[in-house]
C-alpha positions in Angstrom: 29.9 -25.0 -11.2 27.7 -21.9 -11.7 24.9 -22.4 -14.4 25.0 -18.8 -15.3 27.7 -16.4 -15.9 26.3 -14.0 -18.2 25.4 -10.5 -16.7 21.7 -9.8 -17.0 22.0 -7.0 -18.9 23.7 -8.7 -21.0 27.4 -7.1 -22.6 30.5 -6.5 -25.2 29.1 -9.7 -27.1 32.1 -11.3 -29.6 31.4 -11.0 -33.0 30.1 -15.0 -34.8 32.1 -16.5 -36.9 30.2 -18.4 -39.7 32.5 -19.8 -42.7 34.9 -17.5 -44.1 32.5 -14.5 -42.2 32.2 -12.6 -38.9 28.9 -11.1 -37.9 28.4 -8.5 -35.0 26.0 -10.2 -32.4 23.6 -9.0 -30.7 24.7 -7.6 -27.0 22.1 -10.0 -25.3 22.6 -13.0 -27.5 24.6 -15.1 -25.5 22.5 -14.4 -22.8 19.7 -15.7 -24.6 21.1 -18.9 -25.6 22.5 -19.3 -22.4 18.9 -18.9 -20.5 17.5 -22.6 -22.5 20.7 -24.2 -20.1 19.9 -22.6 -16.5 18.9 -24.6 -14.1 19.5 -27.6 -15.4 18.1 -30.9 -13.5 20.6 -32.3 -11.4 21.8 -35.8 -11.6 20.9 -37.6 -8.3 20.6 -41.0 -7.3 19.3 -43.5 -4.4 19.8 -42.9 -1.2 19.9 -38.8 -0.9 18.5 -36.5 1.2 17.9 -32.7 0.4 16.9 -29.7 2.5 15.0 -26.8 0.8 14.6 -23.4 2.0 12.9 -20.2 0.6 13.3 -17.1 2.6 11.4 -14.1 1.9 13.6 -11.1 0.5 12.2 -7.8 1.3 15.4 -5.6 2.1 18.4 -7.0 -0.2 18.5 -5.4 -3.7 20.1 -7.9 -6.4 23.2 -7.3 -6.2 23.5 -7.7 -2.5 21.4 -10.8 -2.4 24.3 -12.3 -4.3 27.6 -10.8 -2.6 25.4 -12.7 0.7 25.2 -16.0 -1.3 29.0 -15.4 -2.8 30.3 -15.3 1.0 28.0 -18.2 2.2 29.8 -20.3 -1.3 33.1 -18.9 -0.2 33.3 -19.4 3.8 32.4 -23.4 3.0 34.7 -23.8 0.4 33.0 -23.4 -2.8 33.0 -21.2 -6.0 30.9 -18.1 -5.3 28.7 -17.2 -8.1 29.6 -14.9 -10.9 29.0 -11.0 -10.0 25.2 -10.0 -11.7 23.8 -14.0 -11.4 20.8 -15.1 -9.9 21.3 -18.5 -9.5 24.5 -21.3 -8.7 25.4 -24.3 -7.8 28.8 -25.9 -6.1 29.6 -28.8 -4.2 30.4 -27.2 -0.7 31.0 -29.2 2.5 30.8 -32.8 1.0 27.6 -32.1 -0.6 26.2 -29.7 -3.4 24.2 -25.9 -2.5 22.0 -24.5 -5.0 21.0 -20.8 -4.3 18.4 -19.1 -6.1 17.5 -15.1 -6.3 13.8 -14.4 -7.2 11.9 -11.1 -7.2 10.6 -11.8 -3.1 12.2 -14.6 -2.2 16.2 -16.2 -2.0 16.1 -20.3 -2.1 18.8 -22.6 -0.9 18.7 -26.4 -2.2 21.1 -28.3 0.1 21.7 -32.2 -0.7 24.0 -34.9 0.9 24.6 -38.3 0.9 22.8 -39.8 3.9 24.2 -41.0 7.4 21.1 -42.3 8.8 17.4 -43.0 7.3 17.4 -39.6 4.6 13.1 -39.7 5.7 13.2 -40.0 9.4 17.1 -39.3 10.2 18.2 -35.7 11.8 18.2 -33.2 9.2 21.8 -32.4 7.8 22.4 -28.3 8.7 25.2 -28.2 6.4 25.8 -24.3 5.2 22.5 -23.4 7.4 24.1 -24.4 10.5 26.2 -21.0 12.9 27.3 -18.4 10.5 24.4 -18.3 8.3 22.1 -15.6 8.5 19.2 -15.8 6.3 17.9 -12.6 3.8 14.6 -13.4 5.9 11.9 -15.0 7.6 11.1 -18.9 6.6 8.3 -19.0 4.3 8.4 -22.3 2.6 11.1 -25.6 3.8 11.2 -29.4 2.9 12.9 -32.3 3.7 13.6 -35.1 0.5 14.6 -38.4 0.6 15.4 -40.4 -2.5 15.6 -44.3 -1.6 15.3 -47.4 -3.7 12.5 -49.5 -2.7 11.8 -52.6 -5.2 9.0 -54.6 -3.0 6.3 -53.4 -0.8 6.5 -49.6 -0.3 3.6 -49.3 2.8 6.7 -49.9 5.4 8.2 -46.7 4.1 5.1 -44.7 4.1 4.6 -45.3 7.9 6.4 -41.8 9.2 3.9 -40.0 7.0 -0.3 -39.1 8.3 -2.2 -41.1 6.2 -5.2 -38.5 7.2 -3.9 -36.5 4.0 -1.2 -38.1 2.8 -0.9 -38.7 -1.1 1.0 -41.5 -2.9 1.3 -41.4 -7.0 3.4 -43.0 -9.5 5.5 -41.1 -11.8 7.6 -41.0 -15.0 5.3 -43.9 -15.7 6.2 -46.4 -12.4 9.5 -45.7 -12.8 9.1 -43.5 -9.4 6.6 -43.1 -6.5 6.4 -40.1 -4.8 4.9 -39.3 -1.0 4.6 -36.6 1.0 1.3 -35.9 3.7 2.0 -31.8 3.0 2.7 -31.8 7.1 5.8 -29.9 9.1 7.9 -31.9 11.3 9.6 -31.5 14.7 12.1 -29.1 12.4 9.2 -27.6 10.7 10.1 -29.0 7.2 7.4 -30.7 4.8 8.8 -34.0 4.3 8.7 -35.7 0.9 10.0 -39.1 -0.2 10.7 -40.4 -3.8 10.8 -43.9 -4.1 12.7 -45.1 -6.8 12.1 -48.1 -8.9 14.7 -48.0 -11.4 14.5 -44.3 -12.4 17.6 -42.8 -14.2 19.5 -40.3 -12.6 18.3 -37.6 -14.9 14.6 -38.2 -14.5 15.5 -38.5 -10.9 16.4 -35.2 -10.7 13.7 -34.0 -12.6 11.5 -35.1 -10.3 12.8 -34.1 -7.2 13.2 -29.7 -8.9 9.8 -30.4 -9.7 8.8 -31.4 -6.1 10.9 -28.6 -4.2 9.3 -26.3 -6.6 6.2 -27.4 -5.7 6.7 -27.2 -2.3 8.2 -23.2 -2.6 5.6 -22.0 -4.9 2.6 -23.9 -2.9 3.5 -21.6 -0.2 4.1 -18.6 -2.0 1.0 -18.9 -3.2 -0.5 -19.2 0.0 0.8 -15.8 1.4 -2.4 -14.3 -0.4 -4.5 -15.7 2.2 -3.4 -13.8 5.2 -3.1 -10.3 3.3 -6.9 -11.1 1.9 -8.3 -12.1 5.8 -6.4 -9.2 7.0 -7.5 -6.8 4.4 -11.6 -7.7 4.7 -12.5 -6.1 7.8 -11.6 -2.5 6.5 -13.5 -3.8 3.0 -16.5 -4.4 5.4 -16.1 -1.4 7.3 -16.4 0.8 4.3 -19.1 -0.7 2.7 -21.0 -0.2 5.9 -19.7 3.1 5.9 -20.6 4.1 2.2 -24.2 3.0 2.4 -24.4 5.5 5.6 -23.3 8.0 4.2 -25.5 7.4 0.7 -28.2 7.5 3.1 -27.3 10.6 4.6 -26.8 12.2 1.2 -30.2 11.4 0.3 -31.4 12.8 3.6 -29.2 15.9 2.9 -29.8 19.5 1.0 -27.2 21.8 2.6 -24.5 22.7 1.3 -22.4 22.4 4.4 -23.6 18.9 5.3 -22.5 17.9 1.3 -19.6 19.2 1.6 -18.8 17.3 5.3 -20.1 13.7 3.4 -17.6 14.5 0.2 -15.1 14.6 2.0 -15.5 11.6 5.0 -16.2 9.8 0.7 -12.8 11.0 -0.4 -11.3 9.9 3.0 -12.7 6.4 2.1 -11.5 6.2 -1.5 -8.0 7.1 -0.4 -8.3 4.5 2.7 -9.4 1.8 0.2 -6.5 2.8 -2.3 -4.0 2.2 -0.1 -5.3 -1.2 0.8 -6.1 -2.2 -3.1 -2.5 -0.9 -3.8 -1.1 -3.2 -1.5 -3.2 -6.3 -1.6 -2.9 -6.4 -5.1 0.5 -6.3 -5.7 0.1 -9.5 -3.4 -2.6 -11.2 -5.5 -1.1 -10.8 -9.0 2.2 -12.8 -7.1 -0.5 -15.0 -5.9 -2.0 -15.8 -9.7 1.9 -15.8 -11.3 2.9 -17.9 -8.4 -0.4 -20.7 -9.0 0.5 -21.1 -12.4 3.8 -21.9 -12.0 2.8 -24.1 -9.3 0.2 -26.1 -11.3 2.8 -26.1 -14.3 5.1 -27.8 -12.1 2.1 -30.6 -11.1 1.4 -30.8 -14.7 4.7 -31.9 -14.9 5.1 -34.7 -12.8 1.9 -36.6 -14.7 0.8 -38.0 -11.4 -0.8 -41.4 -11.5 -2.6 -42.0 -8.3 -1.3 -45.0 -5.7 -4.0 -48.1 -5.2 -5.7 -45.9 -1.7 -4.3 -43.0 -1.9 -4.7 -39.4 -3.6 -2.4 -37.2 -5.8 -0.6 -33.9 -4.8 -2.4 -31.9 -7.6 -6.0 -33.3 -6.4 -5.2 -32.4 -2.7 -3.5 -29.1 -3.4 -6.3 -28.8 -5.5 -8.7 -29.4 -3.0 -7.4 -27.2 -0.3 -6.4 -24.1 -2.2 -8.5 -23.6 -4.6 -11.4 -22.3 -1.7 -8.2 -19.9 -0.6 -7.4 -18.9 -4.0 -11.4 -18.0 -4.2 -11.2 -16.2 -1.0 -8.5 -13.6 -2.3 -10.1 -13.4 -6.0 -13.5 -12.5 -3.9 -11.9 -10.1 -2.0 -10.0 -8.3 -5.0 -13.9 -8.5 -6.9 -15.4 -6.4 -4.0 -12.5 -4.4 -3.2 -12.8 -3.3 -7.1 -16.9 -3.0 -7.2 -16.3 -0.8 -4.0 -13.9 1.4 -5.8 -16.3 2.2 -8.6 -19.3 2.3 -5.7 -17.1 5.2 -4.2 -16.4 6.6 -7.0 -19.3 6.9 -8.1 -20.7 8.5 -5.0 -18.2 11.2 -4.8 -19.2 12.2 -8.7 -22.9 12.7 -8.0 -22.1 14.5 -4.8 -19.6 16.7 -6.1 -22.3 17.2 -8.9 -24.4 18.6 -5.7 -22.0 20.4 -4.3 -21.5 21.9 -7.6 -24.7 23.3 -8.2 -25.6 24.4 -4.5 -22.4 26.3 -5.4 -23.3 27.8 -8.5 -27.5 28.6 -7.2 -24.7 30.1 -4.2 -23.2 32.3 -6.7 -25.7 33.1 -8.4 -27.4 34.4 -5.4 -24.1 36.5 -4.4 -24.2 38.0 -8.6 -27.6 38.7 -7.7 -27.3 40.5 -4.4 -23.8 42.7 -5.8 -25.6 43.8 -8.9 -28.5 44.8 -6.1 -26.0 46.7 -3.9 -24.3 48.5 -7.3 -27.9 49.7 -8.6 -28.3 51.3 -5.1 -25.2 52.8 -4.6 -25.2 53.9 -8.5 -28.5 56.1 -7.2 -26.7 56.8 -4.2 -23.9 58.0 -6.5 -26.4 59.8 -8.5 -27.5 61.9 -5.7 -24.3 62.8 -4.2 -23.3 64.1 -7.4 -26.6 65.9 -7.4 -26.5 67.1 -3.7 -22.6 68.4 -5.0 -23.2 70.0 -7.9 -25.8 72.2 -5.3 -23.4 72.2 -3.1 -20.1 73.4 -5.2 -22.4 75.6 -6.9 -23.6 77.7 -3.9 -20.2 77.9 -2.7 -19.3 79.5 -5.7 -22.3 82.0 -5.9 -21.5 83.2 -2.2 -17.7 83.7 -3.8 -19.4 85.6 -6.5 -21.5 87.9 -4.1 -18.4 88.7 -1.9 -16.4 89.9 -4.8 -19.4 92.0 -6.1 -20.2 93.4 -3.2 -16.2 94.3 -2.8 -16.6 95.9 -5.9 -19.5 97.7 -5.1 -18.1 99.4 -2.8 -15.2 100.2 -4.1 -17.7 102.2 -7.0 -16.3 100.1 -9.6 -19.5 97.9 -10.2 -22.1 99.9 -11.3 -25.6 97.4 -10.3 -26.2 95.9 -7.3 -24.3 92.5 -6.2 -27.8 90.9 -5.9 -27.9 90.9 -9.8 -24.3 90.1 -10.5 -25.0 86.7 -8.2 -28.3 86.7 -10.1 -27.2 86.5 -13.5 -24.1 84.0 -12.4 -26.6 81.6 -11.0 -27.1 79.3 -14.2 -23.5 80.3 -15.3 -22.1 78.8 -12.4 -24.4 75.9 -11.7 -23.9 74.5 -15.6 -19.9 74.8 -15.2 -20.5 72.5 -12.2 -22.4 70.0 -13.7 -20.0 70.1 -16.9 -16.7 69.7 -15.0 -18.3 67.4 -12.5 -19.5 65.3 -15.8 -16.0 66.0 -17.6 -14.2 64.2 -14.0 -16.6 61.1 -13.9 -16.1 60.5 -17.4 -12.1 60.9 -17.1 -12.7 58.6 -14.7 -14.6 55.7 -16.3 -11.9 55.6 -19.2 -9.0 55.2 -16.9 -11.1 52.3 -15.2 -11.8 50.9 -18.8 -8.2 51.3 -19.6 -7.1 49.1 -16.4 -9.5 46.3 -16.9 
């Protein structure tokens, strides 16, 4: 039977009757109350075996991942889950499936009565067997065996390494649980859970909490990789920047500043891209630690007479790989303000070699306007001589038209004579009259 059937986001809710009245609820409220009753612990009992499998989901949205787990449920012969869930469970093929959607990762739970020996016997395929296609590669699997073992449990511990295997009571002796955190020929962690007279409800408890365990421990883990693949290009670039902060020192051109800015901002956005993706990986690492030691907490592990507990172990060997990604994610941060850092004093550089640039270029226009202002200046002068001239040699020919003609009474010598000044100041005051005509218009535009 499914454990939820509400829609995530939740519906038409029915109004609540109290007494004599009805009250509109909320559109999420069943939902709510429904979430304290998910995944409930199953009921199990001696002897059981259980495969566990987490597949990493990085193509199927939602909605698909559970039309996939809705025709696995349906081709074996079991209730598919409700359209919009995220988790179910039905008996299927003799035994019961439990399927799970999480944000990166799709679990199946599979348990069965056992043929053989549940700890050492083949391992029961069930639903996983030909038809099954997963949502993606294996990331985490275990094996469980719940047996009853009153007497001397050392006979049962025997398939196990004792190089690191761990032994602890739980639910206060009522249970011992085992597992040496190694894969077998099938690849599969295996775990046992000895009881000794543990109810079927703590039981059950106990095993979620080890499968949990067992999928978050190497969820967890997935940190590792992305931080040992990610720390050569850290190293590279600190190498790189303190080149290139040596070269800056080295530097005064404005050219060669301008070449080390940007091989800088080539950096930064190198080392974005990485810290982008390594830490949307380490803040699943830290979510995915604390509900794995919440889980250990759980189980209130009292160590076996020889023999450690899984919290101490896991302890011991992933808290050094839970310090190598947080020492990565340090420098990876210190070299981001380093870079930045960098690229604001030498864009500060750049700046002013820009600005003494400009100033420079101001400097050397107003130069070249002065000059050709003079230059101006004389033109106008050599014109106004020019223009002027013209105009007196008009003068002359007319007069001397005139004069012979025996209409002009003097000489054309003094006609051009006394035009002389006349004509040279109308030059200069039309020539003034234009060039001022002139420097309104331009006025007017700007």
């Amino acid at each position: 039977m499914s454990d939820e059937t509400t829609p995530e986001n939740g519906g038409t809710a029915e109004p609540v009757t109290i007494g004599y009245r009805r009250f509109e609820a909320h559109q999420d409220r069943q939902s709510v109350l429904d979430e304290i009753h998910a995944r409930p612990f199953p009921l199990i009992r001696p002897p059981l075996r259980v495969v566990s499998l987490s597949f990493m989901n990085t193509t199927m949205t939602p909605d698909e991942c559970t039309a996939m787990a809705a025709d696995l449920y349906v081709r074996h012969g079991g209730k598919p889950p409700d359209p919009g869930a995220r988790y179910h469970r039905a008996k299927i093929d003799g035994g019961v499936l439990r399927w799970e959607c999480h944000n990166e990762f799709v679990s199946f739970v599979w348990r069965c009565p056992p043929e053989e020996d549940p700890l050492v016997g083949p391992v029961p395929m069930g639903p996983f067997g030909e038809g099954f296609t997963p949502p993606g590669p294996l990331v985490g699997g275990g094996r469980f065996a719940l047996i009853e073992v009153l007497g001397d449990i050392e006979p049962t511990l025997e398939p196990f390494d004792r190089r690191s295997l761990c032994v602890s009571e739980v639910e206060e002796g009522a249970a011992i649980i085992a597992t040496d955190f190694r894969q077998d020929d099938n690849g599969l962690t295996r775990y046992a859970i000895i009881s000794r007279g543990i109810s079927e409800a703590r039981a059950g408890a106990v095993f979620q909490r080890l499968q949990e365990v067992e999928t978050y421990r190497s969820m967890t883990l997935l940190g590792l990789p992305a931080a040992r693949k990610a720390t050569p290009t850290v190293d590279r670039i600190e190498q790189e920047l303190a080149d290139l902060s040596h070269e800056a020192r080295q530097s005064g051109e404005l050219a060669s500043n301008r070449a080390l800015l940007s091989r800088l901002t080539e950096l930064a956005s190198e080392l974005e891209a990485d810290v982008s993706r390594f830490s949307y990986r380490m803040s699943a690492t830290q979510a995915y630690d604390e509900v794995l030691q919440i889980r250990l907490d759980a189980l209130n592990e009292k160590a076996w007479p020889g023999y450690g507990t899984l919290k101490t172990f896991l302890a011991r060997r992933m808290n050094p790989a839970l310090r190598t990604c947080q020492s990565l994610e340090k420098r990876q941060n210190q070299l981001a303000t380093k870079l930045a850092r960098a690229i604001d004093v030498l864009r500060a550089r750049v700046a002013i070699d820009v600005e003494h640039q400009n100033v420079a270029l101001l400097n050397s226009m107003n130069r070249r306007a002065k000059l050709q202002l003079r230059l101006q200046q004389t033109v106008e002068g050599l014109s106004i001589g020019a223009i002027s001239y013209y105009l007196l040699g008009i003068i002359g020919y007319a007069a001397k038209g005139l004069k012979e003609a025996h209409v002009l009474p003097v000489r054309p010598e003094i006609v051009v004579g006394i035009a002389v000044p006349l004509v040279v100041g109308f030059v200069y005051w039309m020539t003034r009259r234009v060039r001022r005509r002139h420097a309104e218009k331009d006025k007017d535009n700007d």
